[in-house]
N, C-alpha and C positions, 0 to 999 in steps of 0.2 A: 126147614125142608126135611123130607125123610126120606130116608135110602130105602130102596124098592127091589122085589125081586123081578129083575128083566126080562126075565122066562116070563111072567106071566104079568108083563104089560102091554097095555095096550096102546098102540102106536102104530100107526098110518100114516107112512114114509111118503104118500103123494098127497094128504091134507094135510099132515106138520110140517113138511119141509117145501114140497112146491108150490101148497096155495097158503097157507098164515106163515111160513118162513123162521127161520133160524138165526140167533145170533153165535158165531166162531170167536171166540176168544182167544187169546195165548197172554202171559206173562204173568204179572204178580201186581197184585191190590195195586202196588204204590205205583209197578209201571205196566202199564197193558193196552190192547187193543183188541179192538172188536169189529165185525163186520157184517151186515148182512147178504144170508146166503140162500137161495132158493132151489140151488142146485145138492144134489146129494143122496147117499145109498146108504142104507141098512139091511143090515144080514149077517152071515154066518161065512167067513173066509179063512183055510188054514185051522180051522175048529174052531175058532175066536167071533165073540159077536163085533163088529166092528161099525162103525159110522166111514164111510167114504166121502171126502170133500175135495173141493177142487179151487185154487184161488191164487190169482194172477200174481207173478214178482211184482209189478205194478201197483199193487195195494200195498198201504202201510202194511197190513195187520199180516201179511206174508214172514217178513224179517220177525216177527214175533214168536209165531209158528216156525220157524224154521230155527231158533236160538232155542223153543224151549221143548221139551222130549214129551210134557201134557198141553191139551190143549180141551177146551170146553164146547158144548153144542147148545144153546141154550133156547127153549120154547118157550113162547108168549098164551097169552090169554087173547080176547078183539080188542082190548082196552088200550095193548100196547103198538098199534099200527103206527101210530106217530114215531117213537122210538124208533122205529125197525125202519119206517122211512130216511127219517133221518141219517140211521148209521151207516146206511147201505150209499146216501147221496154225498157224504161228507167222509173227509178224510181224517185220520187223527194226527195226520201233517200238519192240520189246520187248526187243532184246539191244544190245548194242556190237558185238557180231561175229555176227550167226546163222551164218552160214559155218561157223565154230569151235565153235559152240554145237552144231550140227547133223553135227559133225567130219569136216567139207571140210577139205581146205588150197588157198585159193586161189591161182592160178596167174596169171602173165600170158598170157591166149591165142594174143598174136603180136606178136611186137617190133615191126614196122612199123604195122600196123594197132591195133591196141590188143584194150582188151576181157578181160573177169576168164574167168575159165574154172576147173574143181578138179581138183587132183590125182587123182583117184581119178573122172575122168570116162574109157568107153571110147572115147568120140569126139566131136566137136561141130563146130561153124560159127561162123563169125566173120561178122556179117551186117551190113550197114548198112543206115539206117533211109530206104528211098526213098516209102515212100508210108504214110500215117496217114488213117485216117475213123474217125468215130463211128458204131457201131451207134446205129437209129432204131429204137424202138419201131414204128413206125408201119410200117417194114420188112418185120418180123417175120411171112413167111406160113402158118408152121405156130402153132397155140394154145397145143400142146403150151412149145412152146420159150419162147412167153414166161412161162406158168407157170413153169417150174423155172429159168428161167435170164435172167428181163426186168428190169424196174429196180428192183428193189428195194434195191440197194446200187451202183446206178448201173450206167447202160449200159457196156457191154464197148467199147473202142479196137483195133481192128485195126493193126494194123504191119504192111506187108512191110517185108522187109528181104532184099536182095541178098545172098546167099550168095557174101564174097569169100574165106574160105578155109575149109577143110576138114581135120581130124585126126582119128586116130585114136593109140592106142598100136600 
């Protein structure tokens, strides 16, 4: 992988992230978790480029995120739909390695920085965790949204996280 300058990549927050989707990472080689995520913002907040994600206490890969201060975004190629299936229908309650189960091979994303990242990602962010809030029901201005997506398996936790580095292959 090589580190990219962000300013002038090219990235399309509603084809990378809402329609071929994203893997969230947190922890370390030996222990981590990953999830897929189709929900998410990119932009410029407080001066900082930042990735915004959102991810239920409900999910394993929450406690992951929430223990470690980096956390990873990671983009696929069409080859990897399986994979992203997978991580997104399965918990890492359920495996010892979903990574492997899922047939990642995880990577470390940046010697300095830290943060799990996979082999077979085309590009991703090394982000850390500057600002967390709880969605509020009580928030919620559209009906729609709280139907298909309110608490019924608990409210969603917002993360930005400061986009401090950038790769691609």
């Amino acid at each position: 992988m090589n580190r990219i300058d962000l300013e002038s990549f090219d990235f399309n927050v509603f084809e990378d992230i809402g329609k071929r989707w994203m893997l969230l990472t947190a922890g370390t080689i030996d222990e981590h978790n990953t999830m897929t995520a189709s929900w998410g913002q990119a932009g410029v907040v407080w001066g900082k480029n930042v990735l915004t994600c959102m991810i239920r206490p409900s999910r394993y890969t929450y406690g992951f995120v929430e223990d470690n201060d980096i956390f990873t975004a990671s983009f696929f190629g069409d080859g990897n739909r399986g994979a992203l299936n997978f991580c997104g229908a399965n918990s890492g309650r359920d495996f010892e390695n979903k990574s492997l189960a899922a047939g990642l091979t995880p990577i470390s994303a940046d010697a300095d920085l830290g943060g799990v990242t996979f082999e077979q990602a085309k590009f991703y962010f090394v982000c850390k965790k500057i600002y967390r809030a709880e969605m509020l029901d009580e928030n919620i201005l559209d009906g729609s949204i709280r139907t298909n997506y309110g608490p019924g398996e608990g409210m969603h936790i917002f993360y930005v996280g400061e986009i401090l580095a950038a790769y691609e292959k």
